[in-house]
C-alpha positions in Angstrom: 69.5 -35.6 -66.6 72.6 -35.4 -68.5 70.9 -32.4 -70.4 70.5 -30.6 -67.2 74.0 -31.5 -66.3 75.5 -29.7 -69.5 73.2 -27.0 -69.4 74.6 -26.1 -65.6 78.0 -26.5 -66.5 77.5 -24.2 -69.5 76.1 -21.7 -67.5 78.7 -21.7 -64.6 81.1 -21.9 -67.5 79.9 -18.3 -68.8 79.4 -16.9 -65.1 83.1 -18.1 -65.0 84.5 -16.3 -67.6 82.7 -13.3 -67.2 84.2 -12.6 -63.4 87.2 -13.8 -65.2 86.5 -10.9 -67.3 86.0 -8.8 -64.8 88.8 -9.2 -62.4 91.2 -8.8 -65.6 89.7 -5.4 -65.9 89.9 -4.4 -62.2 93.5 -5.5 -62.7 93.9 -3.2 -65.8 92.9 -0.1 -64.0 95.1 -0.7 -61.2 98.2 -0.9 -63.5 97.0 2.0 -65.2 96.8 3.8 -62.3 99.6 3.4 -60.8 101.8 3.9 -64.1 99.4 7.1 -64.1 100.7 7.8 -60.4 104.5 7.0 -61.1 104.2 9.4 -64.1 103.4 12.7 -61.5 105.4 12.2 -59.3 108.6 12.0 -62.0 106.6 14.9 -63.4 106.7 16.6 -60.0 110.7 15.4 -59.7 111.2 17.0 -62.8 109.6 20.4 -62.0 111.4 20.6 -58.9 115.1 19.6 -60.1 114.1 22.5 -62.5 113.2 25.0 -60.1 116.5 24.0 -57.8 118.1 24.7 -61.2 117.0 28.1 -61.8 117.2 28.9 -58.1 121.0 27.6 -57.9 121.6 29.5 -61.5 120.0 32.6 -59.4 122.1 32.3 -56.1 124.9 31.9 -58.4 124.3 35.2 -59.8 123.7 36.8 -57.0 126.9 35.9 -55.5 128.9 36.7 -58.4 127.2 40.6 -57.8 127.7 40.6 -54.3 131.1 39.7 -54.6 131.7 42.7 -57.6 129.9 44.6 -55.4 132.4 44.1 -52.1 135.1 44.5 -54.1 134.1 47.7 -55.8 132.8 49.1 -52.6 136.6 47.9 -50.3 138.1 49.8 -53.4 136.2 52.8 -53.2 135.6 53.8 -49.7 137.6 55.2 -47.4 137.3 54.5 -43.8 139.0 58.2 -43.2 136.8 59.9 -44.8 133.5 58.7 -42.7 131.4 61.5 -41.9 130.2 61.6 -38.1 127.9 63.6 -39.0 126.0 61.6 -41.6 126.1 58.7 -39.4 124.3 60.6 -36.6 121.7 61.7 -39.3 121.2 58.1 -40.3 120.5 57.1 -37.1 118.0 59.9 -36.2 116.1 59.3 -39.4 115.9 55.3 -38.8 114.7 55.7 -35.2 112.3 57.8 -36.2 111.0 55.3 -39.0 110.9 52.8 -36.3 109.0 55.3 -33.7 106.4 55.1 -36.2 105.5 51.2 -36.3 103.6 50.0 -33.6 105.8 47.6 -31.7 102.9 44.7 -31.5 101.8 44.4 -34.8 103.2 41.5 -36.7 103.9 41.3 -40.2 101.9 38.9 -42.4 104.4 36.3 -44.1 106.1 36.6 -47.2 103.7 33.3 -48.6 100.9 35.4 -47.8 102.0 39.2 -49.3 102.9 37.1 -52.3 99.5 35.3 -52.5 97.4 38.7 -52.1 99.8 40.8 -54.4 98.8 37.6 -57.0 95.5 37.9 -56.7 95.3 41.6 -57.1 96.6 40.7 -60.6 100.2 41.6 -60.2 102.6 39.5 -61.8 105.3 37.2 -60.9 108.0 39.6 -62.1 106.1 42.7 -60.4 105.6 40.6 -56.8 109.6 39.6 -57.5 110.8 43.2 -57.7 107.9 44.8 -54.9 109.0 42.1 -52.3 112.8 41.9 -53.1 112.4 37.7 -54.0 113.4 35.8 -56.8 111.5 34.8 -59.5 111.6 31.3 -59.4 110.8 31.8 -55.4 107.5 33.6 -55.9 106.2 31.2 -58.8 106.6 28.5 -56.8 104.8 29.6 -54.1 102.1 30.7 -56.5 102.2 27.7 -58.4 102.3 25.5 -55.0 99.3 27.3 -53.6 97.5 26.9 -57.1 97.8 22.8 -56.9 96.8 23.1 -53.2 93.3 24.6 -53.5 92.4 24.0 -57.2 
């Protein structure tokens, strides 16, 4: 009897430490994941911040020319000197461009020209420049859309 005795608490000894054993593992992967989880999203932070970066370096820019550009332009022009006639001209020629466009038919969005120009195998730089965006803008769209459906 005492045999059998040893012999059972042998045995539920082992089962012991093998769900021991594997608990500490389920345990393990769970910490793992989530220092796998914490590390994309500070990934994802990261590209972001970047991006705001590049986009603030961008607006900064682009102010910076605007502003060279309004003082250059107040400099130049003379409001004296406008020709009536031009203006006239420049209003013919717009109305007719907008005589031309059906009045129902909508746009498709910038997200979507930028997605099909992409696939056709232009570039960032060429979408950029073709749509009048920034750089930074379009890739991140692209790159966005990328992550989304991959």
């Amino acid at each position: 009897m005492n045999s059998f005795l040893m012999l059972l608490s042998l045995l539920l000894h082992g089962v012991s430490f093998v769900v021991i054993f594997k608990l500490y593992q389920k345990v393990q992967n769970i910490n793992s994941s989530d220092a796998y989880f914490e590390q994309k999203v500070k990934e994802t932070e990261d590209m972001l911040n970047s991006y705001l970066l590049e986009i603030k370096d961008e607006n900064e820019k682009f102010i910076h020319k605007v502003s060279k550009l309004e003082t250059s332009d107040t400099d130049t022009f003379n409001h004296d000197k406008v020709d009536s006639k031009t203006n006239d001209d420049y209003k013919k020629i717009n109305q007719e461009d907008q005589d031309d466009v059906p009045v129902n038919m909508e746009q498709p969005s910038d997200e979507a020209q930028i997605l099909y120009l992409f696939d056709q195998g232009y570039t960032i730089e060429e979408i950029a420049k073709k749509l009048n965006k920034g750089n930074t803008e379009v890739d991140l769209i692209v790159k966005f859309n990328q992550k989304i459906h991959y």
